[in-house]
Structure formats: structure tokens, C-alpha cells
N, C-alpha and C positions, 0 to 999 in steps of 0.2 A: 089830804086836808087842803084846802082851796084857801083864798085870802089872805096868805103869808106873804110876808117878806122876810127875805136870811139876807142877813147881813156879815159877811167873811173879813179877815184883816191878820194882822200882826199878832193876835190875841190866842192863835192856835184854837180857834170855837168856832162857833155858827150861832148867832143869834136872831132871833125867828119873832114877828111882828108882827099882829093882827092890821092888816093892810087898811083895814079902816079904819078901824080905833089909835093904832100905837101903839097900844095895850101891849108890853112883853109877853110870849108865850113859852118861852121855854127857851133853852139852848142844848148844844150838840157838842159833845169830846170827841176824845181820841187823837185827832190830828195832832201832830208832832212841829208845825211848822208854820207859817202865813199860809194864808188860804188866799189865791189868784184867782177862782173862777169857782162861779158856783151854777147849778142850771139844775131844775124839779122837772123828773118824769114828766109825761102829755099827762097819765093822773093823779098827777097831785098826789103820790104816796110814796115817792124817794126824791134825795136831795143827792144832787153831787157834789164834791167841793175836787177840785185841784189844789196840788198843793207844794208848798217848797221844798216837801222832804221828798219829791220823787214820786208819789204814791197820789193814790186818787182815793177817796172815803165816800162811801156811801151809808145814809143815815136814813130810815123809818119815817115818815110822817107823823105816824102814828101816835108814837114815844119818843120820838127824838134820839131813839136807838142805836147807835153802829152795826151795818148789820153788813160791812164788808171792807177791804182793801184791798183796794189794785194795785201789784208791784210788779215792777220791771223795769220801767224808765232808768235810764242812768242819768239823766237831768229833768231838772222842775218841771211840772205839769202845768201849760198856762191858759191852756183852753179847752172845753170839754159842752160837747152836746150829746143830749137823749136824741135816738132814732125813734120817729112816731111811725113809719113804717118800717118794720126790721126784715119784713118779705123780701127788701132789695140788697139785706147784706146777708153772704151765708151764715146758713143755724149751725149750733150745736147742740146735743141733749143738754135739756133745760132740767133745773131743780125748783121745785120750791120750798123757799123757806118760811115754814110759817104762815104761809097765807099773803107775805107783800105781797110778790109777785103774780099780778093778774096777767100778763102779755108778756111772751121776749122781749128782754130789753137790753136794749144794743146800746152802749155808750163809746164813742166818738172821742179819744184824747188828742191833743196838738201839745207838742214837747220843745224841749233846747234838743232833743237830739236830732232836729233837723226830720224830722218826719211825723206821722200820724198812728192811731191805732184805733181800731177795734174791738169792743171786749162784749162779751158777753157777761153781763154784769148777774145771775144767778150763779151761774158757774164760778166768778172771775177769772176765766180764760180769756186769752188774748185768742180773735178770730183771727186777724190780719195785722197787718202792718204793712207800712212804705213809706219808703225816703224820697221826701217832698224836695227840700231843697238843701245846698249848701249852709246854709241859714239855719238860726231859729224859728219855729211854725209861732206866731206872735196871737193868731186867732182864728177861726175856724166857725164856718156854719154848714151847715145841711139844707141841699135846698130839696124838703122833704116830696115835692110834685115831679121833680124830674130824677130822684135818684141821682143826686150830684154832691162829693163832698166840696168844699171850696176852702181852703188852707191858704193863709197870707205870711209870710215870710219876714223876718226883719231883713233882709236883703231886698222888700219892696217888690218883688212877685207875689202874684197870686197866682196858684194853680187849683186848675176846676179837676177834679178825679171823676171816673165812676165811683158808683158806693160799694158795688157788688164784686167786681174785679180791682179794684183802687190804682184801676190802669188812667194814667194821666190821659187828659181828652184835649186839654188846651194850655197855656200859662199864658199871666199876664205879667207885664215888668213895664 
């Protein structure tokens, strides 16, 4: 579903916005805690939310459905990107449920535990992981043309990874 906006917060929801009108469209449960980070598949038919209870939520475009949770973090989940090319991070046997799932779809978490992850978000398997820095990962992007993760630190490092080996290439401080 195209021309949304979610709106995440203290509220434990996701509230969703016809981007042109304003117009409410719905909202989204489940989550147990503030929502830190939100980021929509390349098509427009899943949402992610990061969240304060540890866990990641994934939600349907469709219906505004829950249609998964990622667990494992032992601290807050504070940034999260979709992989639009998931060719540069290893597969796993994919599921589909239901029909969301047109393409692998790799999600990208940045945590307080001081590192990154991986997931295969049909499965909810964690692909990979690694510890970025002594720090909390504070934000994180994909730079989706060169197969590069890039993770910034509250300790004021950035480090550039590969995507596919999540072998560090460079850092900045």
C-alpha cells in the first residue's frame, strides 16, 4: 500500500496516514513497548517498528495485521532497515505466508547491545550478526548500490561493514 505514513511513539501502535489527505487509515497492535524506529518494505506491503521491549514487529500493509516478531536482542531495538537487494546478504529457505511475501526480505536491526543483525524476516531467523562497537548502534543505513552496511555508535564511530560477510571495511570516529 503506497502513500502512508506511520507514525510510532509511546503509545505501543503504529498509526497510519493517507499521505495526501491526512485522512487516518488504520492502526497496528501488538507491540508491548515505545516504538523507536519504523521503516516500509521497497513494496509497500510490510512495516517494521523497532521497539523498547527488545523485539522487532512486523505488520501487513494490507490489514494492518501482525504478521511476525523478532526476538533475541537482549537490549532496545533502535534502528532498522529493509534490504532492497537481499542477493548481497546470505539466504535462507524462505516461507511464504499467505501471500505478503513477494521477494526475500532481509531486515537490518541496530541495537544497545552494541552490534547489528540480520534477519530473515519470512522465516524470523537471524542470518548473522556482529559486534560493531563498544557502544550502543544509535542508527544504521544500507547503502543498497555498493552492498555496504553503515552503523553509527553512540560512542561517535561510524563503521562501514560489508553486507554479505558483515566483515568491517573501514571506521570512522
Amino acid at each position: 500500500m503506497r502513500n502512508l505514513i506511520a507514525i510510532g511513539g509511546d503509545r505501543n501502535e503504529v498509526l497510519f496516514f493517507d499521505a495526501e489527505t491526512g485522512q487516518g487509515k488504520g492502526r497496528a497492535l501488538g507491540c508491548t513497548s515505545s516504538i523507536l524506529d519504523l521503516q516500509f518494505n521497497s513494496l509497500g506491503t510490510l512495516l517494521a517498528a523497532a521497539s523498547g521491549d527488545n523485539s522487532i514487529y512486523i505488520w501487513s500493509l494490507e490489514n494492518f495485521g501482525l504478521v511476525k516478531v523478532l526476538t533475541g536482542h537482549i537490549s532496545r531495538v533502535v534502528s532498522i532497515k529493509f534490504s532492497q537487494d537481499s542477493s548481497r546478504i546470505p539466504r535462507q529457505n524462505c516461507e511464504d505466508l499467505g501471500g505478503v511475501y513477494r521477494e526475500l526480505t532481509i531486515l537490518v536491526t541496530g541495537h544497545m547491545d552494541c552490534g547489528i543483525r540480520a534477519w530473515n524476516v519470512q522465516t524470523g531467523n537471524k542470518i548473522r550478526e556482529s559486534k560493531v562497537s563498544k557502544d550502543a548502534i544509535v542508527a544504521l543505513d544500507l547503502s543498497q548500490d555498493k552492498g555496504q552496511i553503515l552503523a553509527s555508535s553512540r560512542d561517535g564511530t561510524i563503521s562501514v561493514l560489508d553486507s554479505t560477510s558483515f566483515d568491517r571495511l573501514w571506521t570512522l570516529s
